[in-house]
N, C-alpha and C positions, 0 to 999 in steps of 0.2 A: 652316515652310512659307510660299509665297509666299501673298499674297489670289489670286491668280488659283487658286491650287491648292486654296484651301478651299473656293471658289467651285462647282467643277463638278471632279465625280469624274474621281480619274487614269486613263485609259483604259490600264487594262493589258494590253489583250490586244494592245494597238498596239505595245508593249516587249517581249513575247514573242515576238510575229510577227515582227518585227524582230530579236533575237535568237535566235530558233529558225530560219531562211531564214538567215542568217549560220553557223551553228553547221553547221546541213545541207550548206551550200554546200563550209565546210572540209575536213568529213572526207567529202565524196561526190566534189572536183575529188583529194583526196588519196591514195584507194582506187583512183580511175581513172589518175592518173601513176602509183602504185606496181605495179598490175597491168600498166600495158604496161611498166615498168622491168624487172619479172620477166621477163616472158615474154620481152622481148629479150637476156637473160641466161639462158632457164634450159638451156641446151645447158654451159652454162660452170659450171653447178654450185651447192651449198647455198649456198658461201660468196658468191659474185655476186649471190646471189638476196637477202641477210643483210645486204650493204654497198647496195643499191639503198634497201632498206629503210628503214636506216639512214640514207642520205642524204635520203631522200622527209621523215624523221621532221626530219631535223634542221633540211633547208629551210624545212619550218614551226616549229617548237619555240623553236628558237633566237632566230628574231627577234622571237616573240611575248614572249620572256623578257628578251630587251636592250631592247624597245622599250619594258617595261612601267614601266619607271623616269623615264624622262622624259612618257610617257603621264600618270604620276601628278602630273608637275609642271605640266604643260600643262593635264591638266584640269580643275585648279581655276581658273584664269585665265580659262578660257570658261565659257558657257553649256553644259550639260550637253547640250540639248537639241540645240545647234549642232553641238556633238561627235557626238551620235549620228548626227545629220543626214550632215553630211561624212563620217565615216565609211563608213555604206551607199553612197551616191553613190562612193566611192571603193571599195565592193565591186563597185558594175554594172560599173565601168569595167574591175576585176581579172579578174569574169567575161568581159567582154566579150574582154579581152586571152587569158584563158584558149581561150576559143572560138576563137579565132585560131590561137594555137597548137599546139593540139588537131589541127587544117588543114594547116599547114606541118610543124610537126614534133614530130611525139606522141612520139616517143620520143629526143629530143634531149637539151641542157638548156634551153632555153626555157622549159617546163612548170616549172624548178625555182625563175625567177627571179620567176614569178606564186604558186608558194607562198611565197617568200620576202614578196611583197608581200601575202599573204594575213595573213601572221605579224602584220606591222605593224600593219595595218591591224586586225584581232584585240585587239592589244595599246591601239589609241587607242581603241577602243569599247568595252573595260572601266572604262575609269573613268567615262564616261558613265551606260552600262546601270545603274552600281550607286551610282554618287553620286548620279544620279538619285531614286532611289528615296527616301533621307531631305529631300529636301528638297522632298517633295512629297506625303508619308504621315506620320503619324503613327507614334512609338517602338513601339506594340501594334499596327499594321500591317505592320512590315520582314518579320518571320520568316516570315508568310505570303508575302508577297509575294516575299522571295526565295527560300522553297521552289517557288512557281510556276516562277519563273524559270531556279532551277537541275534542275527538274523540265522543262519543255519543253525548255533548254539539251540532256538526256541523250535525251529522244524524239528531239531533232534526230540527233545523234551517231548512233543507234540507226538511224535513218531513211538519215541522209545514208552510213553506215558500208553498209550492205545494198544501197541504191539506186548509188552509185558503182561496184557489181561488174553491177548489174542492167543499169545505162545500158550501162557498157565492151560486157558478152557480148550486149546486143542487138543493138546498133549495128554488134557486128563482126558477129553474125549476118546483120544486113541487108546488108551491105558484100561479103559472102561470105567474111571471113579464118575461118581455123578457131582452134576458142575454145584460147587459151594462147598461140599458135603465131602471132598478129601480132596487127597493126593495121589497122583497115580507114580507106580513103577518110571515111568516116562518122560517126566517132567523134567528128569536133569537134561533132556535133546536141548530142552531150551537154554541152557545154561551154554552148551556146547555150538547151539547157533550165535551166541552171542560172543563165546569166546572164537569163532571164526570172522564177527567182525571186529575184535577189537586188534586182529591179526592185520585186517585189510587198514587200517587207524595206525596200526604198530609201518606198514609199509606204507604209506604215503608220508609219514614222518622222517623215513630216513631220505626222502626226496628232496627236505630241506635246506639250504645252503648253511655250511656252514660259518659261523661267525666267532668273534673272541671274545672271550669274557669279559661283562662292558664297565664293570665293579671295581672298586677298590679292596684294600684288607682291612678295612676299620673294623671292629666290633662288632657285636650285634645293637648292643646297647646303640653306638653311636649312630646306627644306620637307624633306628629305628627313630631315635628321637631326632636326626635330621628329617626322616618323611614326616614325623608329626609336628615339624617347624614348617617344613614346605608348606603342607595343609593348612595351618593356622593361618600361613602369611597372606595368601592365595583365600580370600572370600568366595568366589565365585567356586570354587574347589570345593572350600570348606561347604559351602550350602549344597553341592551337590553331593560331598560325599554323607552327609547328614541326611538327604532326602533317600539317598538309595539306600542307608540302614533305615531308614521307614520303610521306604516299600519292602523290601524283602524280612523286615519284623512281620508286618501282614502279611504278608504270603506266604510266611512258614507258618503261620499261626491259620490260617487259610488252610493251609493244606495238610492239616492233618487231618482237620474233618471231613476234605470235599470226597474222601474215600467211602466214608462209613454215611455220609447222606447220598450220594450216588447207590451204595448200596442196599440201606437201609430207609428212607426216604423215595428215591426215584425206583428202585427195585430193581435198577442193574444187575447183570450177569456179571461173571468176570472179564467179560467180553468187551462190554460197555462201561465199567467202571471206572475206566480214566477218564474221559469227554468231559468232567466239570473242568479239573485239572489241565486238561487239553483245551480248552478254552480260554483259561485265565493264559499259557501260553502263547496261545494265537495271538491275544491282545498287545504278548510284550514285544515278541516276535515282529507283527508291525509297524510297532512307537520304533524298533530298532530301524527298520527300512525309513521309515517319515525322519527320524533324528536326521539322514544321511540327506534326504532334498530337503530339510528345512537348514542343514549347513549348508548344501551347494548354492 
């Protein structure tokens, strides 16, 4: 830990606010493209309803999973705290783009090129949020503090998964489209409530203490294949890092349909249409709080 960090308590609820306003922002701008991709599809059928889905999933997923590779190289070379910084600053802008889009063309691709940039931007702010963390807490403080973190992480998801179908059917309400069945003039509000939280996420960030770049200048190459000699060496590592590409292979694979069966199956609104998704959240959201009393 740096002296400045032993000096005066890490202010955690500034790292969660911060990632929890990030985490909401994801799955609430993603729930809202996926619901108007449905509905402008659902005359065309299951399968239309299945590949929207699937596209919504992959526009995010995918670039948060390519960019997390060199995320991890880059963010030892910076300041943690700079990383986090720039990052949120590069969420208002996302949101703000999003709100635009939302205006011009909600049901284009436009929407799909702001989750694209949602992915990335996801992916540069994990090694931040958690490299953060050791070099500013002590080894008998991580577990708590990452239970916190991956505990507001799933409130957000939870929040941001429910409030994205909330915002869409009010908005159209107010708009006068009938719910499923369009888009209203209105619906960029939502985009614009969103980018005024990723504003409040962008300022508790700059509340951070700052720290120095905790990295060397090796490569990329070298940095990568030293984390995947740490992992190998490290069993207890390696099996969990293997169990959590299982779990989250199933839950992406989950979660493209629990939309279009909530919909199409349960006969959800777009009101209701997150609650399966919000469920399997809840679930992980408290294995994160139990992780933290079954270390203590």
């Amino acid at each position: 830990m740096t002296t400045e960090s032993k000096s005066k308590p890490f202010p955690m609820s500034s790292l969660m606010t911060a990632q929890f306003f990030g985490a909401f922002n994801d799955n609430a701008f993603k729930m809202i493209i996926m619901l108007i991709g449905i509905a402008a599809v659902k005359d065309q059928g299951e399968l239309a309803q299945q590949e929207v889905s699937r596209n919504v999933m992959i526009a995010l997923t995918l670039p948060l999973m390519i960019g997390s590779i060199p995320a991890m190289v880059f963010g030892d070379r910076v300041s943690k705290r700079s990383l986090i910084v720039w990052t949120k600053f590069s969420e208002v802008c996302l949101m703000a783009l999003g709100a635009l889009v939302l205006y011009l063309e909600p049901d284009g691709w436009s929407p799909y090129i702001v989750l694209i940039g949602m992915g990335l931007q996801s992916a540069m702010f994990a090694p931040g949020k958690y490299g953060l963390l050791p070099e500013v807490m002590s080894h008998g403080q991580l577990a708590s503090a990452n239970g916190k973190l991956e505990a507001a992480s799933f409130l957000a998801i939870i929040l941001g998964t429910v409030a994205g179908g909330l915002l869409l059917d009010g908005f159209n309400s107010m708009g006068g489209a009938v719910a499923g069945q369009g888009t209203s003039s209105m619906v960029w509000l939502a985009g614009a409530i969103l980018a005024i939280f990723s504003v409040i996420g962008f300022a508790a960030a700059i509340r951070l203490p700052k720290v120095p770049a905790s990295g060397g200048g090796e490569s990329a190459k070298v940095a990568i294949a030293s984390a995947w000699s740490s992992v190998r060496k490290d069993q207890i590592l390696w099996r969990a890092t293997l169990g959590t590409i299982a779990f989250w292979s199933i839950a992406s694979l989950l979660g493209q349909d629990m939309m279009i069966y909530g919909k199409n199956v349960l006969g959800f609104s777009d009101t209701y249409a997150g609650l399966p998704f919000a469920l399997f959240a809840i679930g992980v959201g408290a294995g994160s709080l139990l992780a933290d009393r079954r270390h203590t």
